[in-house]
TIPA-588675 format. One record per residue (C-alpha): residue number from 1; chain; residue in one letter; z negated, y, x. Coordinates in steps of 0.1 Angstrom, whole numbers, plus 5000, padded with zeros to 4 digits. Each point is the difference from the previous one (the first is absolute). Layout:
N
R   n chain res    w    v    u
R NUM     A   A    Z    Y    X
...
This chain:
606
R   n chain res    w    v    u
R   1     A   X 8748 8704 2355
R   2     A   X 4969 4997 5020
R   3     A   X 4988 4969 5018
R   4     A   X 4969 4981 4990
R   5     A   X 4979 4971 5018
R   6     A   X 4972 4983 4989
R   7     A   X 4975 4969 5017
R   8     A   X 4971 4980 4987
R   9     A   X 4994 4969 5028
R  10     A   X 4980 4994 5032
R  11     A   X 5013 5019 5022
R  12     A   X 5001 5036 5009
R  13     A   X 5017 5019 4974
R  14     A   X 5011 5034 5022
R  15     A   X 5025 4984 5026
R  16     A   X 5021 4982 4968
R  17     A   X 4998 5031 4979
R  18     A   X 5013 5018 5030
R  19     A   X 5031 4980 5012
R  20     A   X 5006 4997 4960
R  21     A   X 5002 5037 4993
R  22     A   X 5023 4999 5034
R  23     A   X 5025 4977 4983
R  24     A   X 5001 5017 4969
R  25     A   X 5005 5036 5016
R  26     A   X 5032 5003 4990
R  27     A   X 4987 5009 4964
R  28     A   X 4976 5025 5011
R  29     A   X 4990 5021 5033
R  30     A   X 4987 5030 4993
R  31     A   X 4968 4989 4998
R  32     A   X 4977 4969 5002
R  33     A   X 4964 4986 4996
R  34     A   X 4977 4966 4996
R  35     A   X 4966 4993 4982
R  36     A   X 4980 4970 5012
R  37     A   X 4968 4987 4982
R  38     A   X 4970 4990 5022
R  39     A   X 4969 5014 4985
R  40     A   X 5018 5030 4986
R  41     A   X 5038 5014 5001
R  42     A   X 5008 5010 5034
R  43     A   X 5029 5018 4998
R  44     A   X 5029 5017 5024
R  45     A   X 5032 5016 4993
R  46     A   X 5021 5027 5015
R  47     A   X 5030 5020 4993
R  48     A   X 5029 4984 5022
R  49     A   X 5013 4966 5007
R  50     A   X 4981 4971 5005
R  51     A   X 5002 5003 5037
R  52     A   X 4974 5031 4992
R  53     A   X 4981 4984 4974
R  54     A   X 4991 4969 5031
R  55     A   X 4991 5024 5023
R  56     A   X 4970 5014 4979
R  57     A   X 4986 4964 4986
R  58     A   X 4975 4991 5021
R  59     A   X 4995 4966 5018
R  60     A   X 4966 4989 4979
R  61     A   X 5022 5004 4967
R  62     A   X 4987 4966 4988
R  63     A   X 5005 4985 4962
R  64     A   X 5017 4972 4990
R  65     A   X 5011 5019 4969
R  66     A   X 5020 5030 4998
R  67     A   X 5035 5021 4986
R  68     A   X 5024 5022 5022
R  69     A   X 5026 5025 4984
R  70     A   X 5029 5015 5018
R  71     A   X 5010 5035 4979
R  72     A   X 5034 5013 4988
R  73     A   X 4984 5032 4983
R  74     A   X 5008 5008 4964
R  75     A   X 4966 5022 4993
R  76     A   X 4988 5019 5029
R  77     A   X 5011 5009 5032
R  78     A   X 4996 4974 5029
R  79     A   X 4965 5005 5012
R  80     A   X 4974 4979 5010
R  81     A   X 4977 5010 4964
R  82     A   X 5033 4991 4982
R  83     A   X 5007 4968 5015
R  84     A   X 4986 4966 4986
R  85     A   X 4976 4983 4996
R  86     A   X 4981 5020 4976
R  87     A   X 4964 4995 4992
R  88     A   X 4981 5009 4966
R  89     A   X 4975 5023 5004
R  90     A   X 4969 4979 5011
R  91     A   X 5023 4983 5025
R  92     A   X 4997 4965 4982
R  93     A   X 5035 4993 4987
R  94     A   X 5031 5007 5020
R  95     A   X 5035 4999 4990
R  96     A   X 5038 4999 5015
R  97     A   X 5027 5010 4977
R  98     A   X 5037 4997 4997
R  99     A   X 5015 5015 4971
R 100     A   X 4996 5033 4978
R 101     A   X 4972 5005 4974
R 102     A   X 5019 5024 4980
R 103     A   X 4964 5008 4980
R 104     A   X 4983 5008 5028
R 105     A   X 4993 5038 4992
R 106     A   X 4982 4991 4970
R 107     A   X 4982 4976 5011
R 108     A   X 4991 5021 5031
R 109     A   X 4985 5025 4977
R 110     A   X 4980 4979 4976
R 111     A   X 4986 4983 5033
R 112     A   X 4993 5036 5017
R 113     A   X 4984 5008 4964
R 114     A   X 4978 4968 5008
R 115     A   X 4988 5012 5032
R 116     A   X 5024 4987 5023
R 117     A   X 5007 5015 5031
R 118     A   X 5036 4994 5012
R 119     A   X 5006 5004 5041
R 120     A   X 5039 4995 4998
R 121     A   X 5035 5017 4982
R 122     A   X 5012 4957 4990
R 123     A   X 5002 4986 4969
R 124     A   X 4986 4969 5015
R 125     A   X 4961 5015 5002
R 126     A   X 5000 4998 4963
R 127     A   X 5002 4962 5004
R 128     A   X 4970 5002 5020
R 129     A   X 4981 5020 4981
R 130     A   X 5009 4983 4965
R 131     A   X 4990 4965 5012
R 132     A   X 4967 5010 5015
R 133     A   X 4994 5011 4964
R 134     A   X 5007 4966 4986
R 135     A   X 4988 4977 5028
R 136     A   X 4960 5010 4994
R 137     A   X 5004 4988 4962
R 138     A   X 5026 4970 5009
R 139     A   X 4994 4965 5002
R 140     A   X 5026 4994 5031
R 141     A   X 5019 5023 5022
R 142     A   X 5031 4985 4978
R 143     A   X 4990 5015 4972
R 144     A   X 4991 5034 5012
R 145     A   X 5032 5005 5012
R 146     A   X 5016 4985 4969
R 147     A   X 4984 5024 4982
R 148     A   X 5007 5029 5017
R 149     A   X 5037 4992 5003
R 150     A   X 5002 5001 4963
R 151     A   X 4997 5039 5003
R 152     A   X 5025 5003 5025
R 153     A   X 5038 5009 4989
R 154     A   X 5023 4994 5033
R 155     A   X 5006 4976 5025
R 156     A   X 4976 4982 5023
R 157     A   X 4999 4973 5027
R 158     A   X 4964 5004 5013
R 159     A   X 4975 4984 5018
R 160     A   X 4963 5004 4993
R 161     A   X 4968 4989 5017
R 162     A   X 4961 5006 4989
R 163     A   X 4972 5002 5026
R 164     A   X 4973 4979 4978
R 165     A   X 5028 4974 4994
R 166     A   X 5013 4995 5041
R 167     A   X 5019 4964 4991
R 168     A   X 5025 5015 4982
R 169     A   X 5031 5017 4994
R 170     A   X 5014 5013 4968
R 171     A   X 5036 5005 4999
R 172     A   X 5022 5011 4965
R 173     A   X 5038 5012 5001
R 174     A   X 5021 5017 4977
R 175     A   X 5033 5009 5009
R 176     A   X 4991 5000 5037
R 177     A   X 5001 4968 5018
R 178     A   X 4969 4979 5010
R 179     A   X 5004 4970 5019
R 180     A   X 4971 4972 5007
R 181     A   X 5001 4980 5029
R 182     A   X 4982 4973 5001
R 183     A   X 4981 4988 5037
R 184     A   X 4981 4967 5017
R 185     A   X 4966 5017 4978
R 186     A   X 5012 5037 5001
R 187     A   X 5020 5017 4974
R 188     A   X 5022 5033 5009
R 189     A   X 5016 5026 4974
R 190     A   X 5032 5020 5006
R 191     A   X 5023 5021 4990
R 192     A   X 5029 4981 5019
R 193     A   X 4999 4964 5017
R 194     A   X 5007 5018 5031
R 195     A   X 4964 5002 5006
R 196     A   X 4993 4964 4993
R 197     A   X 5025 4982 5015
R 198     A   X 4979 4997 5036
R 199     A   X 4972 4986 4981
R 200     A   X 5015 4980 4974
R 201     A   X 5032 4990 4981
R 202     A   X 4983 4989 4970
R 203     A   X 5005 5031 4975
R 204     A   X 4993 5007 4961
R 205     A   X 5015 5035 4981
R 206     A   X 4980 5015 4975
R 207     A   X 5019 5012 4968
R 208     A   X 4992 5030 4983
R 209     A   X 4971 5002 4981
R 210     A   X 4986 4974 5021
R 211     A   X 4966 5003 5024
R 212     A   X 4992 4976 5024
R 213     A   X 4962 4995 5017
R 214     A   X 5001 4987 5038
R 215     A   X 4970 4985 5015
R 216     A   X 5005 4978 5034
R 217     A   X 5001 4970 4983
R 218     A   X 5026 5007 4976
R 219     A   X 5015 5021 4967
R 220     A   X 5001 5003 4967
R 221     A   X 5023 5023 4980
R 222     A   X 4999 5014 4963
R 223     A   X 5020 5017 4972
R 224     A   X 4990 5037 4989
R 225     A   X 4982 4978 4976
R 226     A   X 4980 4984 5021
R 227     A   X 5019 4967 4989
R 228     A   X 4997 4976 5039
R 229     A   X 5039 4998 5005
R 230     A   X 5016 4971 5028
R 231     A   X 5023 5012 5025
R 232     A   X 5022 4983 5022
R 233     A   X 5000 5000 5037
R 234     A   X 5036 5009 5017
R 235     A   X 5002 4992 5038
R 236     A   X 5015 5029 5016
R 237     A   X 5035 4992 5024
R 238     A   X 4989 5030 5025
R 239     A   X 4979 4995 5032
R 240     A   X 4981 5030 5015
R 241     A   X 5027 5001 5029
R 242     A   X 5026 5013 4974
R 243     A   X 4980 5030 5000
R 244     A   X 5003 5006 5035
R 245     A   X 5026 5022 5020
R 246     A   X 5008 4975 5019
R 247     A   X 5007 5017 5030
R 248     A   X 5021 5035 4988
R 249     A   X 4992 5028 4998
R 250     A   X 4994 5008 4962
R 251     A   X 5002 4975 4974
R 252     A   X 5027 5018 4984
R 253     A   X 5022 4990 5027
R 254     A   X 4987 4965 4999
R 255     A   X 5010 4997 4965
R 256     A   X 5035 5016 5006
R 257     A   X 5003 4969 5026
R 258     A   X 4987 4974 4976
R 259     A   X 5032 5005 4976
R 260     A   X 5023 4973 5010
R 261     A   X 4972 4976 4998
R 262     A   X 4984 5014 4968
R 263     A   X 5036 4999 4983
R 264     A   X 5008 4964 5011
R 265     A   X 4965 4995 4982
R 266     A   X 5007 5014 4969
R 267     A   X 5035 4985 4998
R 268     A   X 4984 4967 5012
R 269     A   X 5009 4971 4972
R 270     A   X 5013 5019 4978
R 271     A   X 5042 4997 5007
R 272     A   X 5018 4974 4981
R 273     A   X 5028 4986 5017
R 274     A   X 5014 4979 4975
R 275     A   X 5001 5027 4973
R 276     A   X 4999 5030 5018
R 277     A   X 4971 5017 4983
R 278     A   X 4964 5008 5011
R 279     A   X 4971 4978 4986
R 280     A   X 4973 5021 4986
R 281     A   X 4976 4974 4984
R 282     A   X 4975 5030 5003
R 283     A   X 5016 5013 4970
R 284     A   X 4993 4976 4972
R 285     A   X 5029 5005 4979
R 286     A   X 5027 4976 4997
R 287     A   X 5039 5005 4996
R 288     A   X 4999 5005 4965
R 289     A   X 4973 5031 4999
R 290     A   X 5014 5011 5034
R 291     A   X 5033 5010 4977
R 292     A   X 4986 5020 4975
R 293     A   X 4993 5028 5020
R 294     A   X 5019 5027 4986
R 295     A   X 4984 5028 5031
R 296     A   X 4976 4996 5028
R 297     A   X 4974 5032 5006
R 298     A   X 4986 5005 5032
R 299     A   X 4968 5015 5008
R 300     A   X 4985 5008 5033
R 301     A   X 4978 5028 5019
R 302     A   X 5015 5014 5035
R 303     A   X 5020 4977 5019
R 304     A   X 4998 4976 4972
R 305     A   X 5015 5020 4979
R 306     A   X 5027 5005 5024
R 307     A   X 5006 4964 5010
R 308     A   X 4997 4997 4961
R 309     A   X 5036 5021 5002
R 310     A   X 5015 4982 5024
R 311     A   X 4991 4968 4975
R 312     A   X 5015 5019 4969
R 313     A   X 5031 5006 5018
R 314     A   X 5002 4964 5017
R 315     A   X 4992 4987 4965
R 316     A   X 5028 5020 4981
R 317     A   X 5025 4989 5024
R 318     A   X 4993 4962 5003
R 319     A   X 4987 4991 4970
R 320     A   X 5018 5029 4977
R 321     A   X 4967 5010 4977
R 322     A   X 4988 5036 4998
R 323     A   X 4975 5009 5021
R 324     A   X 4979 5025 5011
R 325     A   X 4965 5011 5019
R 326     A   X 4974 5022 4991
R 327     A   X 4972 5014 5017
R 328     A   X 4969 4980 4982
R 329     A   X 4977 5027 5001
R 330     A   X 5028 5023 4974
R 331     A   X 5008 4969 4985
R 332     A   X 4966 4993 4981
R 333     A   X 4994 5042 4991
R 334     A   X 5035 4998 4982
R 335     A   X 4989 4972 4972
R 336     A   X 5028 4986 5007
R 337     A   X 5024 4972 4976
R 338     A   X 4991 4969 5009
R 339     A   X 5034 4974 4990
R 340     A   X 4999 4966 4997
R 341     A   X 5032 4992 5018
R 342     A   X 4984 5019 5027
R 343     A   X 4994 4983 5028
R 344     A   X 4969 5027 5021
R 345     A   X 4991 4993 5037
R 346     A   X 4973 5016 5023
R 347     A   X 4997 5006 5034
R 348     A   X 4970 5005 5021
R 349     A   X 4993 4984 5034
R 350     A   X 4962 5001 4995
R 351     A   X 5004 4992 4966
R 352     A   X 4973 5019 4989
R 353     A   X 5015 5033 5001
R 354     A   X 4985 5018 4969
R 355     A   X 5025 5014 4983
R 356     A   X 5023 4969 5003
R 357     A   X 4973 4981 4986
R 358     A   X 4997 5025 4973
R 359     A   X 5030 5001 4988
R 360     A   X 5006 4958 5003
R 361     A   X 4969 5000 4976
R 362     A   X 5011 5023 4976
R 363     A   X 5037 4982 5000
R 364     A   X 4981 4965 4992
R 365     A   X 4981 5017 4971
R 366     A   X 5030 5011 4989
R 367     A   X 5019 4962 5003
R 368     A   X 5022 5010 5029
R 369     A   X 5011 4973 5024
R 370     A   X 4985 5005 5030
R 371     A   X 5016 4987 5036
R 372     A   X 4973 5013 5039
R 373     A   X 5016 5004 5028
R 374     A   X 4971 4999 5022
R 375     A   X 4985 4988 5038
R 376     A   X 4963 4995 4991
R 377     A   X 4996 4968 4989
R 378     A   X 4973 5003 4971
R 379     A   X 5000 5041 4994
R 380     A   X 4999 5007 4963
R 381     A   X 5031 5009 4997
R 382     A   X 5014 4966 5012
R 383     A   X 4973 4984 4971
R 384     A   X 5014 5029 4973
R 385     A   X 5032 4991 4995
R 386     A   X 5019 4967 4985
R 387     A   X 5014 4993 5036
R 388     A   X 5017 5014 5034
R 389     A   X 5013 4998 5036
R 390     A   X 4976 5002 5028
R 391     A   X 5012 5017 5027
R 392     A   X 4979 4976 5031
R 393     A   X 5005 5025 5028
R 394     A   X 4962 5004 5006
R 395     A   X 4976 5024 5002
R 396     A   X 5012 5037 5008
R 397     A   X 4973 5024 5012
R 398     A   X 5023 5032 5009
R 399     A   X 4995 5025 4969
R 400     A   X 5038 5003 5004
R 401     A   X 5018 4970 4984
R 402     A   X 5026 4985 5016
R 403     A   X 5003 4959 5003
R 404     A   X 4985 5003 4966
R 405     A   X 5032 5021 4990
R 406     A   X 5024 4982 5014
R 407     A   X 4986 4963 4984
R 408     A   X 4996 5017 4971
R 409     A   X 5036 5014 5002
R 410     A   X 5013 4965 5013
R 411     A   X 4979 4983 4965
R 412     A   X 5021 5021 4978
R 413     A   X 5033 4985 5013
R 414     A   X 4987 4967 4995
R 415     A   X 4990 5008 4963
R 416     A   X 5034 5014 4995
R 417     A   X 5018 4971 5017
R 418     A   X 4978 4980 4973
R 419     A   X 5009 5019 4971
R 420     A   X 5038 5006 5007
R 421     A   X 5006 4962 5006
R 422     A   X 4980 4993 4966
R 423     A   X 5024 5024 4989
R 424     A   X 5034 5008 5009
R 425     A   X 4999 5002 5039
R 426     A   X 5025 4975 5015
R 427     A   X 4995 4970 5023
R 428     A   X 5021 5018 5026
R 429     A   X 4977 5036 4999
R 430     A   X 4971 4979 4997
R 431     A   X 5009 4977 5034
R 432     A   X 5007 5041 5014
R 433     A   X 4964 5012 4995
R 434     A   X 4985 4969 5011
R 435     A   X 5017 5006 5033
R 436     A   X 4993 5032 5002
R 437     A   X 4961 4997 4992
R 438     A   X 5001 4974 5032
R 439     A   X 5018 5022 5020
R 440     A   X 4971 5027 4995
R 441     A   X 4970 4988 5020
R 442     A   X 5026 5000 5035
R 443     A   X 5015 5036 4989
R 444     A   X 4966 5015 5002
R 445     A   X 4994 4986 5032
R 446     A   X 5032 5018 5008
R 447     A   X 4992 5031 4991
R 448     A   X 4962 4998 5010
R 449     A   X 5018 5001 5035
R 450     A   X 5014 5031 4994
R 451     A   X 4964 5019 5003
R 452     A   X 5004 5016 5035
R 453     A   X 5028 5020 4982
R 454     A   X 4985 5007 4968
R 455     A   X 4968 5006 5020
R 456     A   X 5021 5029 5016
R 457     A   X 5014 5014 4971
R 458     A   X 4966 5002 4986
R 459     A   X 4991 5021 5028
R 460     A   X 5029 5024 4993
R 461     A   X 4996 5005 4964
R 462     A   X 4961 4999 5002
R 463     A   X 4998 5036 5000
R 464     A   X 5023 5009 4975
R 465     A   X 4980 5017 4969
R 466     A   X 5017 4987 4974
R 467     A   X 5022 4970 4998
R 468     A   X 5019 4990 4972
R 469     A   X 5016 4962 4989
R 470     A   X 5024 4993 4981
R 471     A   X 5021 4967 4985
R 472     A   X 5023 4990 4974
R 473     A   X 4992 4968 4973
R 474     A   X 4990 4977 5026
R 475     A   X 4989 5026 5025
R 476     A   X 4980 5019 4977
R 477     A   X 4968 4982 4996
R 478     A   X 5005 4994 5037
R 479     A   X 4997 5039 5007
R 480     A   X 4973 4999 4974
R 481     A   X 4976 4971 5022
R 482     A   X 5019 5019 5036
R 483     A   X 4977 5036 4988
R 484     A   X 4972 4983 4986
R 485     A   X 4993 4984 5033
R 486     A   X 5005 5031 5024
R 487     A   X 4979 5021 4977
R 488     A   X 4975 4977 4996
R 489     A   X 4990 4991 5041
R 490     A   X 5015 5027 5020
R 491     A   X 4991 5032 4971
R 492     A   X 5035 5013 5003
R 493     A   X 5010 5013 4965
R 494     A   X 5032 4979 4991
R 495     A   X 5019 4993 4965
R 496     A   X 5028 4983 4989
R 497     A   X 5030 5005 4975
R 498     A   X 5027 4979 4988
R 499     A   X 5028 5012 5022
R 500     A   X 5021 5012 4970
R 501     A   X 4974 5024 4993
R 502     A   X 5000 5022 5032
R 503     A   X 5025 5022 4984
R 504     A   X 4979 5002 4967
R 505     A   X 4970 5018 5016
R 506     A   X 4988 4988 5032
R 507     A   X 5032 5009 5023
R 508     A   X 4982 5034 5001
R 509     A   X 4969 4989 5019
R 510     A   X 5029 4988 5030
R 511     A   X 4993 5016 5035
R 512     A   X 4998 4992 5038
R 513     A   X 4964 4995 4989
R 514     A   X 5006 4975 4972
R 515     A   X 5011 4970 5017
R 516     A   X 5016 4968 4970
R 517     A   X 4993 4965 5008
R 518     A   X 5034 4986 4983
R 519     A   X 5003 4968 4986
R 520     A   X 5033 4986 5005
R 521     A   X 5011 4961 4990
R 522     A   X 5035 4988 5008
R 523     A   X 5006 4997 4966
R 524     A   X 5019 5012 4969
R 525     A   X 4983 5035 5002
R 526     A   X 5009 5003 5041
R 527     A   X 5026 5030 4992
R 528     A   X 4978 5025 4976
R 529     A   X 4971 4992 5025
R 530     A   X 5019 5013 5030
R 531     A   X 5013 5029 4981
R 532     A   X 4961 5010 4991
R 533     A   X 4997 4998 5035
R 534     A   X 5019 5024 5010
R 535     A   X 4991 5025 4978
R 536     A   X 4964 4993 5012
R 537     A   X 5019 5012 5035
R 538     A   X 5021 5027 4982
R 539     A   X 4969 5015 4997
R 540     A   X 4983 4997 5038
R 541     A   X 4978 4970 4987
R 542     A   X 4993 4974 5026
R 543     A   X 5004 4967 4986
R 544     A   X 4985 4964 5014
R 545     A   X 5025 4972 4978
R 546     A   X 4986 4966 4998
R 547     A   X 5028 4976 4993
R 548     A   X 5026 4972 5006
R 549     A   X 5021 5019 5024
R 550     A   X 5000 5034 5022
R 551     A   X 5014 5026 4984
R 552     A   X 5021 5027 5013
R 553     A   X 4975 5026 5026
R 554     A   X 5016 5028 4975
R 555     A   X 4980 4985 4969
R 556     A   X 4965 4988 5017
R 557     A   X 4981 5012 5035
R 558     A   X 4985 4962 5003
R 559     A   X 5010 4968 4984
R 560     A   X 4980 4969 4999
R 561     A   X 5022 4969 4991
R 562     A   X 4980 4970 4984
R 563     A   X 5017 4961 4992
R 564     A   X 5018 5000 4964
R 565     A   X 4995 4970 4973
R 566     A   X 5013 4995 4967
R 567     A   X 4999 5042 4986
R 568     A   X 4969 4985 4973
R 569     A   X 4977 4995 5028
R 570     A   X 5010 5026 5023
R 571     A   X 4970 5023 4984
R 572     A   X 4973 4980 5020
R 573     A   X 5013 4997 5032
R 574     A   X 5007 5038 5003
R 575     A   X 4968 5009 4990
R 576     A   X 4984 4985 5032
R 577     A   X 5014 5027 5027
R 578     A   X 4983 5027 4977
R 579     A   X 4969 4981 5006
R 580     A   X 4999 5004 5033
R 581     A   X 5015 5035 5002
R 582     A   X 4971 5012 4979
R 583     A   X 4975 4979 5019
R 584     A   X 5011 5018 5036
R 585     A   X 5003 5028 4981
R 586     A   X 4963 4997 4994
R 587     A   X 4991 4995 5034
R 588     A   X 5023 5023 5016
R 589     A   X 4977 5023 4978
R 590     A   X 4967 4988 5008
R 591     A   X 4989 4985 4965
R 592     A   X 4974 4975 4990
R 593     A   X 5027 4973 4993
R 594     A   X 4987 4976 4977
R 595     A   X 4972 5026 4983
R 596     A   X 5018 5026 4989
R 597     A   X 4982 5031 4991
R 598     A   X 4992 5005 4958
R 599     A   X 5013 4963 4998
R 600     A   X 4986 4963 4996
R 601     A   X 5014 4968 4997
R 602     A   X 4992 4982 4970
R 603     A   X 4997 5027 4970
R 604     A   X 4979 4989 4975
R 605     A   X 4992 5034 4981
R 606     A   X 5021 5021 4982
């Protein structure tokens, strides 16, 4: 979850470190450094953002070689001995790690029983320490690190540099993404093309088990075994102006704004006309396997997993197969039965979200049928499984997802479109949800207008406590996405319950103090929604209904009313005024927006 940068080439390496580490602060900020090599290590790092890490690195911080980390702590507190880089002991070798070294206690103490010295609480100064052990009787930096890796249990995306070798970079992954990017004579390293793409769209990703060496004029990368392995290099879509603001306030916002566009992008080519169904050549199954799918298992972390239930439930409707989602990171503890007639499909925007990954691998080891629903073109999940959807709606920085969500949402009512005409779903239906799928990009423009009011709501409720959301079937995993958001960017604690289930429990919690975010759908479940409305009012809750139509003052204080399509995809467009409640909500309240506090973007540790 932490960003990583690395440069061999002829220029200065500080300034492109720098901006790197300040694209990829969205998976890490609570602390930040950068080694150069020029006759020696020189070395800077600080606890804070990046902002404060540029402020202390002086302007004769020359080297044409050098590696930046941005930190998302898992051992340590945030401080600036804790933050990376971390040199070995006689300051030759200096490392940046992503990842958990789940040994690193024992090592620690054989390499304190050595002699060593350790200056930080990480797990990461054991890397340093172990390869400045190895370089001395080593033939290549390669090696050294290869054979200290081999005595490390965890994961690992690091980048590692040696003082008596300054034309070099050793990178290695495993389970925590590396990226090469390859230069006009320069060669850069990430953890995320975000840091790349203003220098270069030429890109290669490392497997696992796979360690690369950088020099200026090129790379070379190798198997755990040392076996040379060939890699091929991707062009990346994404321009370094995607990872701009582009003029609002937050990137958060910016994304909320992107939506008609990014779903008109993922829905782009894909409607059939003629037969009514979506083509998904992404997939790589044909009619025949398509129809011995007996269940379809979703698995997801966060919003995933939530837009994964709004894809079971679109999925059961229109294409009549059972389905369900799962969080991934339960899903692999549980050793779970893997079917043949199964039909599994992950979720990760990054696509490299670790326990995603995890559990795709152990699925394919087990002979599951795999399907990614992913945006990063390239990310390991997206090269795991036997085929998938990608979502196209570009880069998204905010820690919060949102575009992501909804593209990710709007892919799983194209794969059940696929399936149910395959299947049993009419011509007529499917000539109904192609319709509607159209109709969406102009809805969301529609109720992205409504953001004065939803900008004043957010004001009203911002102070509440405690604010509860509830939904029925559809509405459900819409409540579900509506309190992960508000919690998440504006630190108000929120939950949500299937609205059936007040009166099982939660009904109790109920006050003037306890506002419910209702969802409410004009459709078959209208009735018992408004009557759990009003016992929400029975019992002096406030309630804010988001819905078709404006209910009765008696049963909610505030209403706000969004455009209705067919009652399958009515799930994705009300998610988009919780959005942008939570996000006003957020500012009403002062919050860091797009870093969230104990959060990161891209989680690639357990």
């Amino acid at each position: 979850m932490c960003g990583i940068v690395a440069y061999v080439g002829p220029k200065d390496a500080a300034p492109i470190l720098l901006e790197g580490l300040q694209r990829l602060e969205y998976r890490g900020y609570d602390s930040a450094g950068v080694v150069v090599s020029n006759k020696g290590l020189k070395m800077r790092k600080v606890k804070g953002r990046v902002a404060d890490l540029a402020a202390v690195v002086p302007a004769r911080f020359k080297g044409g070689l050098g590696i930046g980390h941005t930190r998302w702590a898992t051992h340590g507190a945030p401080s600036d001995v804790n933050a990376h880089p971390h040199l070995s002991g006689d300051e030759r070798i200096a490392v940046v790690h992503n990842g958990i070294i789940e040994n690193a206690d024992e090592l620690r103490a054989k390499l304190e029983a050595d002699g060593a010295i350790f200056l930080s609480e990480t797990d990461t100064e054991v890397l340093s320490h172990l390869i400045a052990r190895t370089v001395k009787e080593s033939d290549s930096l390669e090696e050294a690190v290869r054979t200290a890796l081999k005595r490390v249990v965890g994961t690992y995306g690091i980048a590692v540099i040696d003082s008596e070798r300054p034309g070099e970079v050793v990178v290695a992954r495993n389970g925590s993404p590396i990226v090469l990017g390859i230069g006009e004579k320069e060669m850069f390293a990430a953890s995320d093309v975000a840091a790349l793409v203003r220098y270069t769209r030429q890109v290669v990703h490392l497997e696992d088990g796979e360690i690369a060496v950088l020099k200026a004029d090129g790379f070379n990368t190798f198997a755990s075994d040392a076996r040379e392995t060939a890699k091929e290099t991707l062009t990346v879509d994404w321009e370094a102006g995607h990872y701009d603001t582009g003029g609002y306030e937050h990137y958060l916002l910016k994304e909320i704004s992107e939506q008609p566009d990014t779903v008109a992008r993922t829905l782009r080519g894909r409607l059939d006309d003629r037969f009514h169904i979506a083509h998904l050549g992404g997939l790589n199954m044909d009619a025949r396997e398509t129809r011995s799918f007996r269940r379809v298992k979703i698995i997801g972390c966060g919003s995933a997993y939530y837009s994964g239930q709004i894809g079971a439930q679109l999925i059961e409707e229109l294409a009549r197969i059972p389905a369900d989602a799962e969080p991934a990171s339960e899903f692999r503890y549980r050793s779970p039965v893997v079917e043949a007639d199964t039909l599994y499909v992950a979720i990760s925007q990054s696509g490299e979200t670790y326990d995603t990954l995890a559990a795709v691998q152990e699925l394919k080891r087990k002979g599951g049928r795999v399907l990614g629903i992913v945006n990063t073109v390239g990310s390991a999940i997206a090269r795991e499984c036997d085929g998938g959807v990608y979502l196209h709606a570009g880069p998204e920085v905010s820690v919060a997802s949102t575009k992501a969500f909804t593209s990710t949402a709007v892919a799983f009512a194209l794969l059940a479109l696929h399936l149910g005409r395959v299947r049993d779903l009419s011509p007529a239906d499917g000539r109904r949800i192609c319709e509607g799928l159209r109709r969406l990009p102009d809805q969301i423009k529609e109720i992205l207008a409504l953001e004065p009011q939803l900008q004043e709501l957010a004001k009203k409720y911002a102070e509440a406590p405690s604010m509860m959301f509830v939904g029925r079937v559809r509405g459900y995993p819409v409540a579900r996405e509506g309190a992960q958001k508000l919690k998440e960017i504006s630190y108000v604690h929120a939950e949500a319950y299937p609205a059936s289930e007040l009166k099982h429990g939660p009904l109790a919690l109920i006050g003037p103090d306890m506002p419910t975010v209702a969802i409410v759908p004009d459709d078959e479940l209208l009735d018992k929604n408004l009557t759990t409305l009003g016992e929400i009012r029975a019992r002096g809750g406030r309630v804010l209904m988001v819905g078709h139509r404006a209910v009765d003052p008696k049963l909610a204080d505030d209403c706000v009313v969004v455009p209705r399509n067919e009652i399958e995809l009515d799930p994705i467009l009300l998610s988009i005024p919780l959005q942008l409640f939570a996000y006003h909500a957020a500012v009403a309240l002062g919050r860091d927006v797009d870093k969230p506090r104990n959060l990161a973007k891209s989680v690639t540790v357990e």
